[in-house]
RODO-2510 file (C-alpha; in nm, 4 decimals, decimal comma):
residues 324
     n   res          X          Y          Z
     1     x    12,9484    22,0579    12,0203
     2     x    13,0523    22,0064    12,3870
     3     x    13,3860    21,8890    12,5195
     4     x    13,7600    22,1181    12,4846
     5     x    13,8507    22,1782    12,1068
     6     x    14,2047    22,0215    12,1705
     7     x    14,2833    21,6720    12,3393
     8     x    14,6043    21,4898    12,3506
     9     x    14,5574    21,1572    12,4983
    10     x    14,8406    20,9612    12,5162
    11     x    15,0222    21,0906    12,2804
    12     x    15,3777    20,9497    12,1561
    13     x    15,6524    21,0298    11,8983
    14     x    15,9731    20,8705    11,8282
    15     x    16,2798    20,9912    11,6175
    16     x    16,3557    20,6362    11,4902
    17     x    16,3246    20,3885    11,7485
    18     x    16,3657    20,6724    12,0785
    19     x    16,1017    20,8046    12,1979
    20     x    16,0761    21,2428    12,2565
    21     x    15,7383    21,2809    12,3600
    22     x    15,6367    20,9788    12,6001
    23     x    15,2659    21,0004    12,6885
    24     x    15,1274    21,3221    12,6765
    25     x    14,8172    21,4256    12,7500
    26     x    14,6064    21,7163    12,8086
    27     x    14,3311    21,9293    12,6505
    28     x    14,2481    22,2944    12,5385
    29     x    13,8768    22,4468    12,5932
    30     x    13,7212    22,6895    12,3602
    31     x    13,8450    23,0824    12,5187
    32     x    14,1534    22,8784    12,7177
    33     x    14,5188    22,9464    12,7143
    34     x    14,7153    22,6671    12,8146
    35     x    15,0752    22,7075    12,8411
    36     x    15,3399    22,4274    12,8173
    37     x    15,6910    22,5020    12,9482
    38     x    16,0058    22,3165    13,0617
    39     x    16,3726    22,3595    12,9272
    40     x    16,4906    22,3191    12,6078
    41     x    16,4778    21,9530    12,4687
    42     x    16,1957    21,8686    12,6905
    43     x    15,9687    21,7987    12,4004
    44     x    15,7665    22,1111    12,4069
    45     x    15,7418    22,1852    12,0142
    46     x    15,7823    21,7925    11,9117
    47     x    15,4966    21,7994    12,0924
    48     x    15,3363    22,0876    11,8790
    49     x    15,4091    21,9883    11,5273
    50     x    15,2529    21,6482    11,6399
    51     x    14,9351    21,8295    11,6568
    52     x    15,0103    22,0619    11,3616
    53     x    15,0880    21,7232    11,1292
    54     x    15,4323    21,8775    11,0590
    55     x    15,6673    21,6197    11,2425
    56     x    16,0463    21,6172    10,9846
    57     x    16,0882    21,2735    10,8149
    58     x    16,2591    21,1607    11,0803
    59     x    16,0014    21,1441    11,3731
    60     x    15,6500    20,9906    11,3293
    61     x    15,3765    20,9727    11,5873
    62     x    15,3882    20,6075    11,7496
    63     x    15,0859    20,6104    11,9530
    64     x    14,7749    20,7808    12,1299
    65     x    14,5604    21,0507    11,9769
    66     x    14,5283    21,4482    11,8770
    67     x    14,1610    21,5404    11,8672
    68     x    14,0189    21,8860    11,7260
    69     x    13,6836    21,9973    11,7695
    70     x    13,6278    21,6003    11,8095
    71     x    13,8033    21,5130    11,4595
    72     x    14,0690    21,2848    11,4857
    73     x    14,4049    21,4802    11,3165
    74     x    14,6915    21,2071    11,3061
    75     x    14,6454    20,9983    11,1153
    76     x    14,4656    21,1776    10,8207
    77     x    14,6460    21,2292    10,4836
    78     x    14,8125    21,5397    10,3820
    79     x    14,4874    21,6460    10,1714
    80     x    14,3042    21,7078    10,5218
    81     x    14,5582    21,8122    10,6810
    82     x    14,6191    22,1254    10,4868
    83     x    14,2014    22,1878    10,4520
    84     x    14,2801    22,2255    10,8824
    85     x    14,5931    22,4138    10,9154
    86     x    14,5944    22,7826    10,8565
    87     x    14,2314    22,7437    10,8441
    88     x    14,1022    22,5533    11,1830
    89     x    14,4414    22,5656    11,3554
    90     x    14,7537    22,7898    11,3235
    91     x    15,0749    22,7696    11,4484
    92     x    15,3155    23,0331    11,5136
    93     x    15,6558    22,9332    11,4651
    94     x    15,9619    22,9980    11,6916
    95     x    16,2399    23,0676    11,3711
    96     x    15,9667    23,3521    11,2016
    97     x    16,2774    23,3941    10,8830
    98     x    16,3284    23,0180    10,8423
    99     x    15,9665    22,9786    10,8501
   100     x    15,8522    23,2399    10,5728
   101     x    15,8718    23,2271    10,1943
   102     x    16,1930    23,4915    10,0782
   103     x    16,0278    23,4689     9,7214
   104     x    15,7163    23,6101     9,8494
   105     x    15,6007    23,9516    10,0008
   106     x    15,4923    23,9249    10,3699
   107     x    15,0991    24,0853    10,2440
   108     x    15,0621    23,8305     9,9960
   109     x    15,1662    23,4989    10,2554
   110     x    14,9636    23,6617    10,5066
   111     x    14,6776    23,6832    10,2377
   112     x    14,7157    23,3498    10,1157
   113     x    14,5192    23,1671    10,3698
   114     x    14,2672    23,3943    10,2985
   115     x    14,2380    23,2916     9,9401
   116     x    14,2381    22,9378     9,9974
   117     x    14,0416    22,8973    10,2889
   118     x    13,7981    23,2015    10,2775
   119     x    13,7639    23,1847     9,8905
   120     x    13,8230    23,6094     9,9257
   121     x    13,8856    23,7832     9,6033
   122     x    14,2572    23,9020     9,6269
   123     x    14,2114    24,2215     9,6751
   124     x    13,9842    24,1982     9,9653
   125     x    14,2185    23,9441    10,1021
   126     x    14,5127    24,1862    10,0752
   127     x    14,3129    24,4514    10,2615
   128     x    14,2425    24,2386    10,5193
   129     x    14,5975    24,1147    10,5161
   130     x    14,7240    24,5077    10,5505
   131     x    14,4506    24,5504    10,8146
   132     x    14,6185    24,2437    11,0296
   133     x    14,9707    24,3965    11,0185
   134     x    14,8637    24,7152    11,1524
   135     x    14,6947    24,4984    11,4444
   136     x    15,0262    24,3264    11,5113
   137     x    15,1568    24,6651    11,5277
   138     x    15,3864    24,7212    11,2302
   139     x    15,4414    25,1007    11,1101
   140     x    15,3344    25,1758    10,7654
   141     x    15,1390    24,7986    10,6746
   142     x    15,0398    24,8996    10,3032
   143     x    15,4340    24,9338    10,2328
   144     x    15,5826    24,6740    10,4820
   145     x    15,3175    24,4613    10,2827
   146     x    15,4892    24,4769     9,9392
   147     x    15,8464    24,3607    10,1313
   148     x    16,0091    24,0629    10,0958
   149     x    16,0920    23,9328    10,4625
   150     x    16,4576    23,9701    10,3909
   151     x    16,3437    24,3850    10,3528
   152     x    16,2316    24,3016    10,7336
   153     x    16,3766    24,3146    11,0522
   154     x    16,4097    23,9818    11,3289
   155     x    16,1059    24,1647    11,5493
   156     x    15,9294    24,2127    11,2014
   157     x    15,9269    23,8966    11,1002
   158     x    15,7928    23,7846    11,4003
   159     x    15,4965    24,0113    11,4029
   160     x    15,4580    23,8469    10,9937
   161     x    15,3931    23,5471    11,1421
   162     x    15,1883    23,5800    11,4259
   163     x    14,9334    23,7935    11,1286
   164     x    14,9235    23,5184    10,8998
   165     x    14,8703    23,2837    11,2250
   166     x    14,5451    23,5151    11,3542
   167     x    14,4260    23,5960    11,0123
   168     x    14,1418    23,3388    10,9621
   169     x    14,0542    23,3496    11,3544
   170     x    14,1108    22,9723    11,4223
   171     x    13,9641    22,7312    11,6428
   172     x    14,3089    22,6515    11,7590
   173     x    14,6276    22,8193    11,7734
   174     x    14,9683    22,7089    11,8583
   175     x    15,2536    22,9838    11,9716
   176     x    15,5476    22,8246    12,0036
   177     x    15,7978    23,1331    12,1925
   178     x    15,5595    23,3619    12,0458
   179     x    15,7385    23,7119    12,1918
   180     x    16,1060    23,6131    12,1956
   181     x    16,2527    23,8627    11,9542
   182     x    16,0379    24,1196    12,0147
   183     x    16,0885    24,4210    12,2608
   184     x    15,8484    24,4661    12,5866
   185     x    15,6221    24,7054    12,4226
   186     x    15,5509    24,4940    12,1068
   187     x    15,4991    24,1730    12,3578
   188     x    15,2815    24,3317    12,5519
   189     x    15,0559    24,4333    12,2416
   190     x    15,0881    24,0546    12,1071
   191     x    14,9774    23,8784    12,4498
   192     x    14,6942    24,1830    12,4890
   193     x    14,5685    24,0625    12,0918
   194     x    14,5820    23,6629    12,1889
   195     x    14,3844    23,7595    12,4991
   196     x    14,1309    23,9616    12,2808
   197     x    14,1257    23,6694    12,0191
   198     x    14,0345    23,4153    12,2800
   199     x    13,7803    23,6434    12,4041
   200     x    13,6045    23,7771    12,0929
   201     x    13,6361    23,4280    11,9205
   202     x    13,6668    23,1393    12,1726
   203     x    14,0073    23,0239    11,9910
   204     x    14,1605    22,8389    12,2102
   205     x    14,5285    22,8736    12,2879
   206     x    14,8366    22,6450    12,3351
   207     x    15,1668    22,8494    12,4574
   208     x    15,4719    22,6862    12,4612
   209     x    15,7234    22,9198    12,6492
   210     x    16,0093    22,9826    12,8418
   211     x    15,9045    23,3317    12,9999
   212     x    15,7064    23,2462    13,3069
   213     x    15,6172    23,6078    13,3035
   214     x    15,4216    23,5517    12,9952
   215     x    15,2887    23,2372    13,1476
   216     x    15,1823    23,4782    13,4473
   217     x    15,0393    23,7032    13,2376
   218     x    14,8434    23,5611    13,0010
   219     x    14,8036    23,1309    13,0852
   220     x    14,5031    22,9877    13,2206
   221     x    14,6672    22,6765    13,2974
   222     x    14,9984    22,5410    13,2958
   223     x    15,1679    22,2022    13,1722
   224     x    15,5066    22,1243    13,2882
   225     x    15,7308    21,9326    13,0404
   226     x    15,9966    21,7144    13,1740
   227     x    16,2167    21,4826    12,9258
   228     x    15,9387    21,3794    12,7079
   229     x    15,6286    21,3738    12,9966
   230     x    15,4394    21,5661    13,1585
   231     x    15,5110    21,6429    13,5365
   232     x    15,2580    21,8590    13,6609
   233     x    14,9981    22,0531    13,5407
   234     x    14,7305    22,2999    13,7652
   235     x    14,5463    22,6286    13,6848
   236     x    14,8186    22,9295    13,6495
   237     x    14,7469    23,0109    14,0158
   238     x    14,7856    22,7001    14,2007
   239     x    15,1505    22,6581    13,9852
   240     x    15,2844    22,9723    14,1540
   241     x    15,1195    22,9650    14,4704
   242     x    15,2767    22,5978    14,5524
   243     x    15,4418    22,3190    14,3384
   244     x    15,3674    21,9612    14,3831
   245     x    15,6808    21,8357    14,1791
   246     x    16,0367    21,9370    14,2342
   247     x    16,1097    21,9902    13,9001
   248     x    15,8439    22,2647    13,8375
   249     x    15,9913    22,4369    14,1983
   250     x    16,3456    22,4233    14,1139
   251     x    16,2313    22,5963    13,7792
   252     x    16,0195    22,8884    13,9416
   253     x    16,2966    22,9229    14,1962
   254     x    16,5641    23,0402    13,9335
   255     x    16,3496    23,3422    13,8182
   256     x    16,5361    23,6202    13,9398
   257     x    16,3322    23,8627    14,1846
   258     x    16,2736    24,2127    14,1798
   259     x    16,1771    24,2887    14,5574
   260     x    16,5456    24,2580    14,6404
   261     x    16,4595    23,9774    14,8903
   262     x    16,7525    23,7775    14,7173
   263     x    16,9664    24,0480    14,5917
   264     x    17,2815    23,9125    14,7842
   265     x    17,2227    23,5628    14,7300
   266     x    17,3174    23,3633    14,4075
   267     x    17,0771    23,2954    14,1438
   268     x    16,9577    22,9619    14,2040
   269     x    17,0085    22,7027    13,8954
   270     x    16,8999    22,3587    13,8247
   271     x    17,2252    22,1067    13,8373
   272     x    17,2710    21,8894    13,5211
   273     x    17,1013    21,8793    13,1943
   274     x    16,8084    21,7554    13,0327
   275     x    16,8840    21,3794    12,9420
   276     x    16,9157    21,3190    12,5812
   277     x    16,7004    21,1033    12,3901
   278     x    16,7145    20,7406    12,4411
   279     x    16,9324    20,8118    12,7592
   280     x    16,6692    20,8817    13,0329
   281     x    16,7313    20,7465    13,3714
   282     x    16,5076    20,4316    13,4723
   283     x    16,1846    20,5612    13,6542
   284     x    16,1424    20,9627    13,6982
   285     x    16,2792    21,1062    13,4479
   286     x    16,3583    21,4032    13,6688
   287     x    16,5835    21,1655    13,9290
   288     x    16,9030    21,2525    13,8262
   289     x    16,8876    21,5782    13,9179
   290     x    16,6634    21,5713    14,1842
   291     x    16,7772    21,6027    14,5528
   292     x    16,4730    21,4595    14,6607
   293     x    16,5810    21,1379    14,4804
   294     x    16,6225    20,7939    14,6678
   295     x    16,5383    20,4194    14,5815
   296     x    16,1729    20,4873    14,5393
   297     x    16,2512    20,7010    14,2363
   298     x    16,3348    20,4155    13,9915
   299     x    16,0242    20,3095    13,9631
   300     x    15,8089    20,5445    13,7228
   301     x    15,5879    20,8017    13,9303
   302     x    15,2470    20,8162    13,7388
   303     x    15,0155    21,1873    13,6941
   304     x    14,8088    21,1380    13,9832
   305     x    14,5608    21,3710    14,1598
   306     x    14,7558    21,6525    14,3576
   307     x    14,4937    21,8797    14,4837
   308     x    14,1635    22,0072    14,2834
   309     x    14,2019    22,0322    13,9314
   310     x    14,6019    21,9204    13,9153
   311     x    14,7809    21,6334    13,8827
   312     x    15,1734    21,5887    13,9427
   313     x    15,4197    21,2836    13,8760
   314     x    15,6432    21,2532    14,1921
   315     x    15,6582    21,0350    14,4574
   316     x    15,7641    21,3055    14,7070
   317     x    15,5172    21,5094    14,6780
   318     x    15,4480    21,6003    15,0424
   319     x    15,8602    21,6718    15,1005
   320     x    15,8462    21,9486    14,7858
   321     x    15,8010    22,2605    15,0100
   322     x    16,1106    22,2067    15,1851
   323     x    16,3079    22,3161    14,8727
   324     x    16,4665    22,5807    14,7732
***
């Protein structure tokens, strides 16, 4: 089979009758990490549990397409749904304690994908399981296995997830804030195991973060999120070497610096908020905080060709390196 082994075309979901993810698209090759970012409220994990089939009662997808490994996903019933996730595509979740089962031990949750999808006996599934914590780098697996989350710490729980995430080696998975509660050691180990699992097994990788250190570190490409859409999106490179949409240079410029080049100056910040939902300003989204913004602006900017390989959603695209 040819072609990436995720593609979101056009995709759209609406809590009731207001939209929070407004035509998405873009698309995941086999061995790839793509990372979406943006501020909170942008749409970034709406946009994930799209994918995942795990949108709350309240949201439903409205329109385009999620394709994986050129298999339609929304739209099928929860029967094939859960044959695909934890088996084809994973997702690690942002809230790790929320997200497991307190009733359970962490060995036999991680295990259980094992059992269903692999059709392991259970106690080669448990070794396995035990083997995967140890990879995620927590002390002692064989006893953290028998715990009960609550037995575990924030970090811990974390590293839980991301094991029963890896366990079955998916096509796809989904990290949504992958490394937040863990310390710089433990993140380093996690990003240096995603970048072996893409390698060893082609999964390919969606990374929806805030850290653009991480994104640095580890992202192939990069998909900025504004207010439902996307606004740019260009290889890892291109997105620090120059922006083609204010929004994605006001964002880089409030990373603080370590070369002291700025170490009098005040930390730069983005004025306003992210709209809410059903309240976005007419035409770019990004308008009312923009200082590029004039009458031009209320009409909708469409992704359009900004260079090889990227596309950006501004109509001001050639007045963008005179900011900050």
């Amino acid at each position: 089979m040819t072609g990436p082994v995720l593609s979101v075309e056009d995709l759209r979901v609406a809590i009731g009758k207001n939209p929070v993810v407004d035509g998405v698209s873009f698309s995941v090759a086999a061995g790839e990490i793509v990372s979406l970012v943006g501020e909170s409220g942008c749409g970034k994990s709406m946009t994930a549990f799209s994918i995942m089939g795990l949108l709350p009662p309240v949201a439903s997808v409205t329109g385009g397409s999620v394709i994986l490994s050129g298999r339609q996903v929304n739209g099928l019933d929860a029967k094939a749904l859960k044959a695909l996730r934890g088996n084809e595509m994973s997702m690690i979740f942002q809230e790790p304690v929320a997200s497991l089962n307190p009733l359970m031990p962490v060995g036999r949750q991680i295990a259980e994908s094992l059992l269903v999808h692999r059709k392991l006996g259970r106690g080669e599934a448990q070794r396995q399981a035990i083997a995967m914590l140890e990879e995620v780098g927590i002390p002692e697996p064989a006893l953290r296995a028998k715990q009960y989350p609550f037995e575990l710490s924030g970090g811990m729980c974390q590293r839980v997830m991301i094991a029963m995430a890896l366990i079955t080696r998916p096509r796809l998975l989904i990290a949504d804030e992958p490394t937040t509660a863990l310390d710089v050691t433990i993140q380093a180990q996690i990003l240096e195991l995603m970048k072996r699992l893409r390698t060893e097994t082609g999964t390919a990788i969606l990374l929806i973060t805030h850290d653009m250190g991480v994104v640095a570190d580890i992202a192939d490409r990069v998909a900025v999120m504004y207010a439902g859409r996307i606004a740019e999106n260009a290889a890892v490179d291109d997105i620090f070497r120059e922006q083609r949409h204010p929004y994605t240079r006001m964002l880089l410029s409030t990373i603080p610096r370590l070369d002291g080049s700025d170490a009098k100056s005040f930390l730069p910040t983005i004025k306003g908020t992210v709209p809410d939902i059903g309240h976005w300003p007419e035409g770019c989204r990004f308008s009312t905080r923009c200082p590029l913004m004039d009458g031009e602006c209320r009409k909708t900017p469409l992704l359009v060709p900004a260079g090889a390989d990227r596309d950006a959603a501004c109509w001001h695209q050639d007045l963008i390196g005179g900011l900050i």
